[in-house]
KETOR-856112 format. One record per residue: residue number from 1; z, x negated, y of N, C-alpha, C, O in turn. Coordinates in steps of 0.1 Angstrom, whole numbers, plus 5000, padded with zeros to 4 digits. Atoms other than C-alpha are relative to their C-alpha. Example, Ala and Ser with C-alpha at 12.3 -4.5 7.8 and 13.67 -1.06 7.14 Angstrom:
BEGIN
num: 1 | n.Z: 5000 | n.X: 4991 | n.Y: 4988 | ca.Z: 5078 | ca.X: 4877 | ca.Y: 4955 | c.Z: 5000 | c.X: 4991 | c.Y: 5012 | o.Z: 5007 | o.X: 4981 | o.Y: 5012 .
num: 2 | n.Z: 5000 | n.X: 5009 | n.Y: 4989 | ca.Z: 5071 | ca.X: 4863 | ca.Y: 4989 | c.Z: 5008 | c.X: 5008 | c.Y: 5011 | o.Z: 5009 | o.X: 5003 | o.Y: 5022 .
//
This chain:
BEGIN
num: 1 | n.Z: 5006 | n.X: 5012 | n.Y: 5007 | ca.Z: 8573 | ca.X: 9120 | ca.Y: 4678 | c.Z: 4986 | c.X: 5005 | c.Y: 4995 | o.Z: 4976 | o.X: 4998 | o.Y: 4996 .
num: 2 | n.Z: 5013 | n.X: 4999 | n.Y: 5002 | ca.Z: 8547 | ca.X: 9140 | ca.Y: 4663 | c.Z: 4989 | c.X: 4999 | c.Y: 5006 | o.Z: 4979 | o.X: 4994 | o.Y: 5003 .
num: 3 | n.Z: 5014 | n.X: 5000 | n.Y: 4991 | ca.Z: 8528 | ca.X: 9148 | ca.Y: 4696 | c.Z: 4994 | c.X: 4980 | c.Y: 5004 | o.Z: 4983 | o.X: 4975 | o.Y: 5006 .
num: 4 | n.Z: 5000 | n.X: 5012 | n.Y: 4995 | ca.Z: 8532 | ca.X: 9112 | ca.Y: 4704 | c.Z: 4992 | c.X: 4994 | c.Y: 4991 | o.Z: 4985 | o.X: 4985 | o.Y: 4995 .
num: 5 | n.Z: 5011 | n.X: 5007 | n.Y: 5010 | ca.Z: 8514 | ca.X: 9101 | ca.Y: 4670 | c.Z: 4985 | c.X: 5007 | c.Y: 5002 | o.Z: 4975 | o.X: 5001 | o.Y: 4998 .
num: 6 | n.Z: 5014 | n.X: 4991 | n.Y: 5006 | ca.Z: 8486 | ca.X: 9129 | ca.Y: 4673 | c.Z: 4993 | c.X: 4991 | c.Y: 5018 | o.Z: 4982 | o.X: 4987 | o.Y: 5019 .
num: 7 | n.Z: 5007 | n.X: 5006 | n.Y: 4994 | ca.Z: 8482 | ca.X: 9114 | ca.Y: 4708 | c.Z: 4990 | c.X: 4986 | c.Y: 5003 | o.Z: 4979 | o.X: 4983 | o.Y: 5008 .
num: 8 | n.Z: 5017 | n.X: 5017 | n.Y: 5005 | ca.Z: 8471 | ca.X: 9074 | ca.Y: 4697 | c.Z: 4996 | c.X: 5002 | c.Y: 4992 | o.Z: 4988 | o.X: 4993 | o.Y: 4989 .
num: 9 | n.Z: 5014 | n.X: 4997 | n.Y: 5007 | ca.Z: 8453 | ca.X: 9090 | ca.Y: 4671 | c.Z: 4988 | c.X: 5007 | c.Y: 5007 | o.Z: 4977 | o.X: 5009 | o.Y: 5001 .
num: 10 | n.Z: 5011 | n.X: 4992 | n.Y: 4996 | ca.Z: 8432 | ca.X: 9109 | ca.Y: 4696 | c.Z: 4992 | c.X: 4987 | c.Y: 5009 | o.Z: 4981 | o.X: 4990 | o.Y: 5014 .
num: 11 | n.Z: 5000 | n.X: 5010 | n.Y: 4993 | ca.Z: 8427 | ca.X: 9074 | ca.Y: 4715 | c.Z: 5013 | c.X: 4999 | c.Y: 5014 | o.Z: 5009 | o.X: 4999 | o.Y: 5026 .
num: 12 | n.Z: 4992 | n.X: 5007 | n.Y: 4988 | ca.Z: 8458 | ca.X: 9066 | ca.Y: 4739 | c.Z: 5007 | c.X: 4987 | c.Y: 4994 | o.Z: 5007 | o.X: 4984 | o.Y: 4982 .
num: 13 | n.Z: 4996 | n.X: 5015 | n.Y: 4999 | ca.Z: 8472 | ca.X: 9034 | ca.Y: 4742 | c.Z: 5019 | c.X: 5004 | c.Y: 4996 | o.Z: 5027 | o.X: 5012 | o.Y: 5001 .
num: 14 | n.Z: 4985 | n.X: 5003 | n.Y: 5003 | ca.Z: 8506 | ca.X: 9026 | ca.Y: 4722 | c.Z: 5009 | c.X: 5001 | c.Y: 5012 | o.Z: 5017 | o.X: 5010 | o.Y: 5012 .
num: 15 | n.Z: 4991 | n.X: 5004 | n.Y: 4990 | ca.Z: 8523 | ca.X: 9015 | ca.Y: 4754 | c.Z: 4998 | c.X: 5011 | c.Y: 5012 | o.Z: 5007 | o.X: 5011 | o.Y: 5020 .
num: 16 | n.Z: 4997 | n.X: 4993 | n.Y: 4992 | ca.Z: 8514 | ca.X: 9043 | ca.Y: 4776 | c.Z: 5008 | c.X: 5013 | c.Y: 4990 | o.Z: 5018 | o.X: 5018 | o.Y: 4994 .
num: 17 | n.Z: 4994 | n.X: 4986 | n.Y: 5007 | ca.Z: 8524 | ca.X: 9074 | ca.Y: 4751 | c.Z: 5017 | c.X: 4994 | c.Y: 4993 | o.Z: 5026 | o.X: 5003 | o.Y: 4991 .
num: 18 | n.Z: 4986 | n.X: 5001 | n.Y: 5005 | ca.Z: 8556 | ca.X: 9055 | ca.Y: 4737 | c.Z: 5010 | c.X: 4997 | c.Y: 5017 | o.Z: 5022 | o.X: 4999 | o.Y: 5015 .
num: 19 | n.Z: 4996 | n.X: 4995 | n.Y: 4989 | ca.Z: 8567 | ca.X: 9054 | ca.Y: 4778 | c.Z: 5001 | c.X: 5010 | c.Y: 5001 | o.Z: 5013 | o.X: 5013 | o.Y: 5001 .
num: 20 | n.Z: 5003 | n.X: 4985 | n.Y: 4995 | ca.Z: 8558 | ca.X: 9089 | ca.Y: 4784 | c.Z: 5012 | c.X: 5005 | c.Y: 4994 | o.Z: 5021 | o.X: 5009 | o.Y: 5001 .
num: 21 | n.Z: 4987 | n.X: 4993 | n.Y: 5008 | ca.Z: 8582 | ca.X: 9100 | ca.Y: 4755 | c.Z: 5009 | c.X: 4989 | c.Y: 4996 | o.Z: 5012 | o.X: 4988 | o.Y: 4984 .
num: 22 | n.Z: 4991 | n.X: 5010 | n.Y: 5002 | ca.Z: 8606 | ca.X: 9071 | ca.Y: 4759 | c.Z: 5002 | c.X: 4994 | c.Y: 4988 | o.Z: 5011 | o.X: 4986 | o.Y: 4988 .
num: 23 | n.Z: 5001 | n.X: 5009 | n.Y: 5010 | ca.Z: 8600 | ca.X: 9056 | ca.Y: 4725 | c.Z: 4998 | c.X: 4989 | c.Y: 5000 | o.Z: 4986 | o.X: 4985 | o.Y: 5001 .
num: 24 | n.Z: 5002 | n.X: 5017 | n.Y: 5004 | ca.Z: 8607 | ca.X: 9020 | ca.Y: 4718 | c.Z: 4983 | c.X: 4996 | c.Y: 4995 | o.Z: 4978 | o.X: 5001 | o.Y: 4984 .
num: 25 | n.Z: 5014 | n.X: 5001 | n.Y: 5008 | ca.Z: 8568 | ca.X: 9007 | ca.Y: 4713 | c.Z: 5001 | c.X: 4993 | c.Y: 4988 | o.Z: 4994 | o.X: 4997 | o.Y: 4979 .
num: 26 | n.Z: 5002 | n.X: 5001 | n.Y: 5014 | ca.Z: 8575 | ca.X: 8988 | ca.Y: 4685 | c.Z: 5000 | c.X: 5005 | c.Y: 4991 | o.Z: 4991 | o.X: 5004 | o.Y: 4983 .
num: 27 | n.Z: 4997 | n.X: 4989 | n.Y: 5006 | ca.Z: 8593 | ca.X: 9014 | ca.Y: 4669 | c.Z: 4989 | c.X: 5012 | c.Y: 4994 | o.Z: 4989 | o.X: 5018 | o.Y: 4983 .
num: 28 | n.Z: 5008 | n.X: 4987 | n.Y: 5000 | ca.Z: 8566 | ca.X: 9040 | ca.Y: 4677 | c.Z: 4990 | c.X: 4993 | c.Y: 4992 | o.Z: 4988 | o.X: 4998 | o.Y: 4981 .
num: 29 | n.Z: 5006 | n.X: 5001 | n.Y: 5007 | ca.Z: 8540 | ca.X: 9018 | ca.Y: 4665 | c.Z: 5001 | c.X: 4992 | c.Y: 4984 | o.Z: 4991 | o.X: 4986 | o.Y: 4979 .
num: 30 | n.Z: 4991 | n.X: 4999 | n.Y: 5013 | ca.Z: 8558 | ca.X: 9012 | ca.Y: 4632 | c.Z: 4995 | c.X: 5007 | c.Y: 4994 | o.Z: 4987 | o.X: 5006 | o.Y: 4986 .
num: 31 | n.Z: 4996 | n.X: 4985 | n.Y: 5004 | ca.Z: 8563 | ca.X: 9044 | ca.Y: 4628 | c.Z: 4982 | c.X: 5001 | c.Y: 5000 | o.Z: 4979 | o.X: 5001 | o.Y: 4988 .
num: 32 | n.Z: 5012 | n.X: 4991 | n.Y: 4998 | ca.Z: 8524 | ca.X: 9055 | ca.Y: 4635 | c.Z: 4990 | c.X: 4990 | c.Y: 4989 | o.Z: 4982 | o.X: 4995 | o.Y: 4981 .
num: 33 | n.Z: 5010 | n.X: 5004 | n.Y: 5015 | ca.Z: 8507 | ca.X: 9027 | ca.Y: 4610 | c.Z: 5013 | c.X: 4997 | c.Y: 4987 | o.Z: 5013 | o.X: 4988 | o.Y: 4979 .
num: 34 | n.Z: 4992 | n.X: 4994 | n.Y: 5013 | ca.Z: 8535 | ca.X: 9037 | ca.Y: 4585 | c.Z: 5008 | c.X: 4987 | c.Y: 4995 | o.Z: 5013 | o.X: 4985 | o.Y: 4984 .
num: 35 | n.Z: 4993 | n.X: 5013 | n.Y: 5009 | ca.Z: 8550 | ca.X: 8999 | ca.Y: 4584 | c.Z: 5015 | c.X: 5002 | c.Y: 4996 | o.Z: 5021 | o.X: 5009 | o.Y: 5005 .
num: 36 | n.Z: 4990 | n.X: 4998 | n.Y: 5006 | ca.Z: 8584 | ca.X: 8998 | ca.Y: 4563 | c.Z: 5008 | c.X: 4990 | c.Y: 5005 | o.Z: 5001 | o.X: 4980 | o.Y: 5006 .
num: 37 | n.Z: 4993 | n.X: 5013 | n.Y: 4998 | ca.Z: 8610 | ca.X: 8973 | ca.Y: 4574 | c.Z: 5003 | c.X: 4997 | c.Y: 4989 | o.Z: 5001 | o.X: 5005 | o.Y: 4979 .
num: 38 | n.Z: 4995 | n.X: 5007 | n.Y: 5013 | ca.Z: 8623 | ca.X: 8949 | ca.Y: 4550 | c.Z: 5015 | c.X: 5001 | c.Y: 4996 | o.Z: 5022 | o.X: 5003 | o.Y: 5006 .
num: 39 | n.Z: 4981 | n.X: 5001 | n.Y: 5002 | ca.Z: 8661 | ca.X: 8949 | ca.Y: 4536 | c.Z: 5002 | c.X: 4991 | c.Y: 5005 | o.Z: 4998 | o.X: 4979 | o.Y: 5003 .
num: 40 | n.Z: 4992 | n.X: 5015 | n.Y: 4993 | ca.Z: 8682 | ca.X: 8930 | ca.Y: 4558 | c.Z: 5011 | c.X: 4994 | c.Y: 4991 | o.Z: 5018 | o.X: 5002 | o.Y: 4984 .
num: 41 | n.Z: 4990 | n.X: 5008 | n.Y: 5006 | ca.Z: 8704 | ca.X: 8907 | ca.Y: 4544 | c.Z: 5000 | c.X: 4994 | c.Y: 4985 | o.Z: 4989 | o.X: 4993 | o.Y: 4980 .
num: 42 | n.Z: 5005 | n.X: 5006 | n.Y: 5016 | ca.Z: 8710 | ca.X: 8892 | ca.Y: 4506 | c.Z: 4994 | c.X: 5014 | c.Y: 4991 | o.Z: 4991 | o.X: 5025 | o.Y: 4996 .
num: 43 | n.Z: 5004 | n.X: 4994 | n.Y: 5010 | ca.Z: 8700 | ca.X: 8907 | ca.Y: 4476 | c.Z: 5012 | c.X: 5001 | c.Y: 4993 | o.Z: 5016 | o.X: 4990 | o.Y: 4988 .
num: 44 | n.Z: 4985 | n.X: 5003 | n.Y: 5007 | ca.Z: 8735 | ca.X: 8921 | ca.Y: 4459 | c.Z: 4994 | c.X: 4992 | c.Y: 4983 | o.Z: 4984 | o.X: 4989 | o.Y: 4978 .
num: 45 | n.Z: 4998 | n.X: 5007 | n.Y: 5013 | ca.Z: 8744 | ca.X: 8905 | ca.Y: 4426 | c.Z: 5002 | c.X: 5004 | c.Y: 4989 | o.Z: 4999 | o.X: 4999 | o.Y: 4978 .
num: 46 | n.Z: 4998 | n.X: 4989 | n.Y: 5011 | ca.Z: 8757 | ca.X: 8934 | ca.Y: 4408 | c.Z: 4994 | c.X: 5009 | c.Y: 5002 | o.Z: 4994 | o.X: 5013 | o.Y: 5013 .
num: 47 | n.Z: 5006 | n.X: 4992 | n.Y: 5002 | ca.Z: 8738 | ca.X: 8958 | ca.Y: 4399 | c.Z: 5011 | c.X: 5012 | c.Y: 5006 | o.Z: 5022 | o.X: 5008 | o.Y: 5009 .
num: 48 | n.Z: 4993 | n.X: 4990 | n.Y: 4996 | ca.Z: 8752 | ca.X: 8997 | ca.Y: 4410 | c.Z: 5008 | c.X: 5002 | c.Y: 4991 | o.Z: 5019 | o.X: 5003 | o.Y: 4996 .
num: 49 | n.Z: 4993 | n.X: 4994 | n.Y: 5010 | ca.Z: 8765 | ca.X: 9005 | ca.Y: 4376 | c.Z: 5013 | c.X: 4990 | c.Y: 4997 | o.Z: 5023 | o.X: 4994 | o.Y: 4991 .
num: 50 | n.Z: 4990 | n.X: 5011 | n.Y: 5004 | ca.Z: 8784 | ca.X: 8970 | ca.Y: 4375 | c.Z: 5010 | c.X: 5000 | c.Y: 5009 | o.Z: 5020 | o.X: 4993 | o.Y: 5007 .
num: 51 | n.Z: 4986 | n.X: 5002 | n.Y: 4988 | ca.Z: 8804 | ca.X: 8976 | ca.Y: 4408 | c.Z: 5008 | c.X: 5014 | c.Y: 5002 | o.Z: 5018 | o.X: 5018 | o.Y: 5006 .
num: 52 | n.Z: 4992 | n.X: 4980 | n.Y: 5006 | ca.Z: 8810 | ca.X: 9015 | ca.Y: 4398 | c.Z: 5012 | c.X: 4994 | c.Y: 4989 | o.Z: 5023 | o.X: 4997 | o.Y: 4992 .
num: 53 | n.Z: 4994 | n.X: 4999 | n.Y: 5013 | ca.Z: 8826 | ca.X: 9003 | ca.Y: 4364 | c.Z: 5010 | c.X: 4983 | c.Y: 5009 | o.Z: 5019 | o.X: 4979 | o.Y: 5001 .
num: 54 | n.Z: 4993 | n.X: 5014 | n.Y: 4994 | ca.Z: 8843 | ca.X: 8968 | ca.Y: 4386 | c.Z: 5007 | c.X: 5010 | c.Y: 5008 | o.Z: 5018 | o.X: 5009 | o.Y: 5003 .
num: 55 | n.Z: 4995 | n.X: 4988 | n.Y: 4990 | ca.Z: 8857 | ca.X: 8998 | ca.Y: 4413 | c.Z: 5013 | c.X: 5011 | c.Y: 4984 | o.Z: 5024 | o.X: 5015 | o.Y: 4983 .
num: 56 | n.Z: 4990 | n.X: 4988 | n.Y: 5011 | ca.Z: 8872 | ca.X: 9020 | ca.Y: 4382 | c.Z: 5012 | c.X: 4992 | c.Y: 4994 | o.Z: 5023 | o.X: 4996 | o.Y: 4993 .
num: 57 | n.Z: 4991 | n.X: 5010 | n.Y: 5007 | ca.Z: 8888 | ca.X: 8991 | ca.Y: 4367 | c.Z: 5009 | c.X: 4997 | c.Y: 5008 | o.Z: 5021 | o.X: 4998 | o.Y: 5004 .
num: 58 | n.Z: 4991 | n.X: 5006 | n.Y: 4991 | ca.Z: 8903 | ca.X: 8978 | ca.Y: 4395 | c.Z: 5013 | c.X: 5014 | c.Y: 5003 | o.Z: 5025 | o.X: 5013 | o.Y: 5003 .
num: 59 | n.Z: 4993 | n.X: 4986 | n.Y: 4996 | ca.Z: 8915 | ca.X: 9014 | ca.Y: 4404 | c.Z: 5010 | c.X: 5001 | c.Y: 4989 | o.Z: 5022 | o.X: 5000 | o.Y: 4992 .
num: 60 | n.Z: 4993 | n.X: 4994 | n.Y: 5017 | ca.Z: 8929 | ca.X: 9021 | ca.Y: 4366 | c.Z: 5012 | c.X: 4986 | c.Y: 5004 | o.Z: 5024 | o.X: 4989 | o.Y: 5006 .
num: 61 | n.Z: 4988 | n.X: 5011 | n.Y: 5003 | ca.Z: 8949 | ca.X: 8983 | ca.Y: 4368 | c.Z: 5008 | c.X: 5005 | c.Y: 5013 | o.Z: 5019 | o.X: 5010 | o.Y: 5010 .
num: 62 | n.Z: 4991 | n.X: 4998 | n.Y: 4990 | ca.Z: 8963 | ca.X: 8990 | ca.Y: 4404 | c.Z: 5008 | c.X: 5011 | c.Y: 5001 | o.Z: 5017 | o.X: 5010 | o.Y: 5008 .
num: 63 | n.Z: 4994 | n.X: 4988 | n.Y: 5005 | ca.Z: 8974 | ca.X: 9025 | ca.Y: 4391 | c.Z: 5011 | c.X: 4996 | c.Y: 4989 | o.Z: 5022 | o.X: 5002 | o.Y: 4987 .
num: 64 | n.Z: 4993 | n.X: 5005 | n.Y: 5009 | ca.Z: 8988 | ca.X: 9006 | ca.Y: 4364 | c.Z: 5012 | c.X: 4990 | c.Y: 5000 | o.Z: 5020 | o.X: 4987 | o.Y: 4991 .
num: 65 | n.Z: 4994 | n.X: 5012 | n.Y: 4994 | ca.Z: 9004 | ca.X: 8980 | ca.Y: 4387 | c.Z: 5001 | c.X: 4982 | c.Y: 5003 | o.Z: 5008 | o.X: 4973 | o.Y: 5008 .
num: 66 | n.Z: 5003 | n.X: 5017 | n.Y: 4998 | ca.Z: 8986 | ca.X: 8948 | ca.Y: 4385 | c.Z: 4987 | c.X: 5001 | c.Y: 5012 | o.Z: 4976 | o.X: 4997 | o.Y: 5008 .
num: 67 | n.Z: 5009 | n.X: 5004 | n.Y: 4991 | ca.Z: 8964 | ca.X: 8949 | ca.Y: 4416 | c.Z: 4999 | c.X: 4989 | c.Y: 5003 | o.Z: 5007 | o.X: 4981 | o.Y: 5001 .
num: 68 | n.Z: 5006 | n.X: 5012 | n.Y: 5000 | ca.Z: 8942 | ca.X: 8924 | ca.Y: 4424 | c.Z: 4998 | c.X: 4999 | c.Y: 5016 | o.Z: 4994 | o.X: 5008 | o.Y: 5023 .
num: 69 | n.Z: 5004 | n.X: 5000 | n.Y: 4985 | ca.Z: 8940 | ca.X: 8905 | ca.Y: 4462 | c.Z: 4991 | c.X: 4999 | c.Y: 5001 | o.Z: 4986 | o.X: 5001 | o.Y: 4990 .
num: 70 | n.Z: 5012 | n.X: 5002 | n.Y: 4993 | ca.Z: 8909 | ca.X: 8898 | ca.Y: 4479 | c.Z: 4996 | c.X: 4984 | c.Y: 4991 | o.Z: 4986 | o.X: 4984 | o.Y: 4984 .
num: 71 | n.Z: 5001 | n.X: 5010 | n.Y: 5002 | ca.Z: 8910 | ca.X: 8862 | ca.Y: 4469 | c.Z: 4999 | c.X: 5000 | c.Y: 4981 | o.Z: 4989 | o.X: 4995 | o.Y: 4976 .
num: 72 | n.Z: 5005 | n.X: 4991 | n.Y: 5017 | ca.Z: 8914 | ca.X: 8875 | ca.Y: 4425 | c.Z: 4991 | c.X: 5003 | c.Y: 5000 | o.Z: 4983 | o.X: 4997 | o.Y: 4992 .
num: 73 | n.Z: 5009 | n.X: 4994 | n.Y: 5002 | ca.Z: 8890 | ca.X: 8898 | ca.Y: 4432 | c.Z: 4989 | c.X: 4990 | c.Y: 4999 | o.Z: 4985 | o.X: 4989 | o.Y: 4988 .
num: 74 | n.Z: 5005 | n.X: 5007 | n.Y: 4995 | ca.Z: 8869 | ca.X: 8873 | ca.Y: 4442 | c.Z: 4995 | c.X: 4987 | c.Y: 4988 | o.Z: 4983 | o.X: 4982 | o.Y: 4986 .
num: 75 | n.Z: 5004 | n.X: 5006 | n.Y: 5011 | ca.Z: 8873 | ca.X: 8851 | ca.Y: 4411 | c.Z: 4998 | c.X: 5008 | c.Y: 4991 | o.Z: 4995 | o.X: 5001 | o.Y: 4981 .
num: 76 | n.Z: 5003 | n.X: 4992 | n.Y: 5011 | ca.Z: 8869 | ca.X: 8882 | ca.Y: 4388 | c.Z: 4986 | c.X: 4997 | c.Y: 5000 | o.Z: 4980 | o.X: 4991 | o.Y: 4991 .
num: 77 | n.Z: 5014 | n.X: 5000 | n.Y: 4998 | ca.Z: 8836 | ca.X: 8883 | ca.Y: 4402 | c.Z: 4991 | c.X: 4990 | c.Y: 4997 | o.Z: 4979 | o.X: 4992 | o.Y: 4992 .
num: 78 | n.Z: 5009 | n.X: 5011 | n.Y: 4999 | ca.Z: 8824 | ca.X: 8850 | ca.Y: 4404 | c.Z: 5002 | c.X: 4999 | c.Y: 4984 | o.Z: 4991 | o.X: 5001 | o.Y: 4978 .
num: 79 | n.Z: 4999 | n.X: 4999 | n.Y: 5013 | ca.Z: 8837 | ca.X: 8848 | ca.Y: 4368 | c.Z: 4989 | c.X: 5006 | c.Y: 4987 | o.Z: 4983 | o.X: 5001 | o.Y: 4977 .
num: 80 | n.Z: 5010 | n.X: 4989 | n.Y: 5008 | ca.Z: 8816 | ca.X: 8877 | ca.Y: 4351 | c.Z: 4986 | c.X: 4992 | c.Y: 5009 | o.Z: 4978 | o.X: 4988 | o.Y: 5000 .
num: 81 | n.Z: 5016 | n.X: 5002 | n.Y: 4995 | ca.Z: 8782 | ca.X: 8864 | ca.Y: 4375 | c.Z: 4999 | c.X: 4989 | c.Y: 4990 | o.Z: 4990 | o.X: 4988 | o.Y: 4982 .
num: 82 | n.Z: 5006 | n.X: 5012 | n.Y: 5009 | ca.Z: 8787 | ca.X: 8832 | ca.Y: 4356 | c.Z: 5000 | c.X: 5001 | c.Y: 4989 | o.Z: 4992 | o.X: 4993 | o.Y: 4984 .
num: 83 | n.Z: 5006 | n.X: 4992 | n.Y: 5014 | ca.Z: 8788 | ca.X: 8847 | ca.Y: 4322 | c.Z: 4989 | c.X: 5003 | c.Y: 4999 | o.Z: 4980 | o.X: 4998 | o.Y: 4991 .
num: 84 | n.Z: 5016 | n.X: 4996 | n.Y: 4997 | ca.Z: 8758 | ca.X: 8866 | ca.Y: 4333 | c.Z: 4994 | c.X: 4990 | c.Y: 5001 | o.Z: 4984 | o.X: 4991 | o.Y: 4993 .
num: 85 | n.Z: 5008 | n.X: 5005 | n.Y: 5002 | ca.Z: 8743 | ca.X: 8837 | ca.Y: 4339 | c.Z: 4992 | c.X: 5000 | c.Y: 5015 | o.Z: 4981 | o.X: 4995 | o.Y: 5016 .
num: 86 | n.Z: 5006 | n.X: 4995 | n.Y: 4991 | ca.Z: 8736 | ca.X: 8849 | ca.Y: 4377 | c.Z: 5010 | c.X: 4983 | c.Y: 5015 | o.Z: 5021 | o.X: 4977 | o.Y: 5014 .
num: 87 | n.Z: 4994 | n.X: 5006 | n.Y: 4993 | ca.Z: 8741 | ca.X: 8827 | ca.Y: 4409 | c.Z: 5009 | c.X: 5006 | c.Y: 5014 | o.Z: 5000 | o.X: 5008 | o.Y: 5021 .
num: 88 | n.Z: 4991 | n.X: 5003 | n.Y: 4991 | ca.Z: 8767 | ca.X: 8833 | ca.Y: 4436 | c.Z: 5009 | c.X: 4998 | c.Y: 5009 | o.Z: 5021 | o.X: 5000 | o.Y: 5009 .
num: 89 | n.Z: 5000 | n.X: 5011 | n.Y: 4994 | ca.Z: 8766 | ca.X: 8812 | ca.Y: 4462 | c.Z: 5011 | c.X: 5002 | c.Y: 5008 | o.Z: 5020 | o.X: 4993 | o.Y: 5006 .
num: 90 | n.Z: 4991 | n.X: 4995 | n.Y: 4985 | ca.Z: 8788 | ca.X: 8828 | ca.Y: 4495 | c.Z: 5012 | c.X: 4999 | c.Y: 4988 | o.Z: 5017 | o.X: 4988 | o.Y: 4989 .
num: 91 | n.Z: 4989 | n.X: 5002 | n.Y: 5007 | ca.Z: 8816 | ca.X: 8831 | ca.Y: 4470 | c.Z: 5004 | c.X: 4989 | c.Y: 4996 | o.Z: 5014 | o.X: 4984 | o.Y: 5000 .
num: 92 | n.Z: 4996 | n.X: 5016 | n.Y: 5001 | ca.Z: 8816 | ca.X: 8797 | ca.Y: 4455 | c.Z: 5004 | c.X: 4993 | c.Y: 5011 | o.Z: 5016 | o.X: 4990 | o.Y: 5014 .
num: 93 | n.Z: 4994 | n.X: 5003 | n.Y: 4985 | ca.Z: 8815 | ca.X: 8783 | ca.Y: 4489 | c.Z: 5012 | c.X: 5003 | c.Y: 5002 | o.Z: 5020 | o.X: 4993 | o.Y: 5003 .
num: 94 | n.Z: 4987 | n.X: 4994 | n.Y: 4994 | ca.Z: 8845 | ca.X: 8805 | ca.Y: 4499 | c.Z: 5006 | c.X: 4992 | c.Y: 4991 | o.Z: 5011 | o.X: 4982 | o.Y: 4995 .
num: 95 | n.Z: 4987 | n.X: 5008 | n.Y: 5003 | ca.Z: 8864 | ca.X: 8794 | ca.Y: 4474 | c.Z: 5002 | c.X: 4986 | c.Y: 5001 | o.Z: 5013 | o.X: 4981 | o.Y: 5004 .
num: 96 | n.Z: 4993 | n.X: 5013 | n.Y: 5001 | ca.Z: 8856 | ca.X: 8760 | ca.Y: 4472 | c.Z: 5005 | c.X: 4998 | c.Y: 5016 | o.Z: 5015 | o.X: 4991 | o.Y: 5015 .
num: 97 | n.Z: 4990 | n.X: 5000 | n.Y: 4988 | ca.Z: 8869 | ca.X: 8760 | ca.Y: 4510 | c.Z: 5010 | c.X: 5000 | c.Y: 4999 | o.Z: 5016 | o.X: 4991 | o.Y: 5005 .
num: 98 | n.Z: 4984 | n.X: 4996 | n.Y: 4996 | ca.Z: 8902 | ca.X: 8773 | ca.Y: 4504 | c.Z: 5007 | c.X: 4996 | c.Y: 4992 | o.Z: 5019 | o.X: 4999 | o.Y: 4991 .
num: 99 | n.Z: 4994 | n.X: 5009 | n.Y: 5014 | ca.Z: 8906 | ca.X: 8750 | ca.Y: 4471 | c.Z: 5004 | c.X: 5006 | c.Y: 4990 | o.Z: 5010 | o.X: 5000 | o.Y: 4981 .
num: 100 | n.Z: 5000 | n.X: 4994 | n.Y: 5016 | ca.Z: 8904 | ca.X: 8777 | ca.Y: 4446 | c.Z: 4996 | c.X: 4993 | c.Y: 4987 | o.Z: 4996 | o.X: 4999 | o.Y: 4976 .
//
């Protein structure tokens, strides 16, 4: 990759040096004017520290013997967002689907 950068900096053409060394041209030239992709998909809802301390919990009750299904879990969640004060959406949906 490197030779392949130092060569369209010396003047070669994207499309012939990302052939040569089989690199995807978009990829290569990505990569050579330094663009970042964007995050695919939503933006989570819980913060890291809120799905660490939602993960412990659940662990500690299910050790305890009240595990929670997919569908609980599910309104734990939506529950606490709407305390927070935060929106939701894919979950509300779900449930109102299945008449939660």
């Amino acid at each position: 990759m490197k030779r392949a950068v130092e060569e369209v900096s010396g003047g070669g053409s994207y499309k012939a040096v990302a052939n040569r060394y089989g690199i995807n041209r978009t990829t290569f030239t990505n990569h050579v004017k330094e663009m970042k992709c964007k995050k695919i998909g939503r933006p989570t809802v819980l913060t890291m520290q809120e799905e660490e301390i939602l993960v412990n919990t659940l662990v500690k009750l299910g050790e305890w013997g009240h595990g929670f299904d997919r569908l609980q879990l599910q309104r734990c969640v939506q529950d606490y967002v709407r305390r927070m004060d935060r929106s939701i959406h894919f979950i509300m949906d779900c449930l109102v689907q299945i008449g939660a």
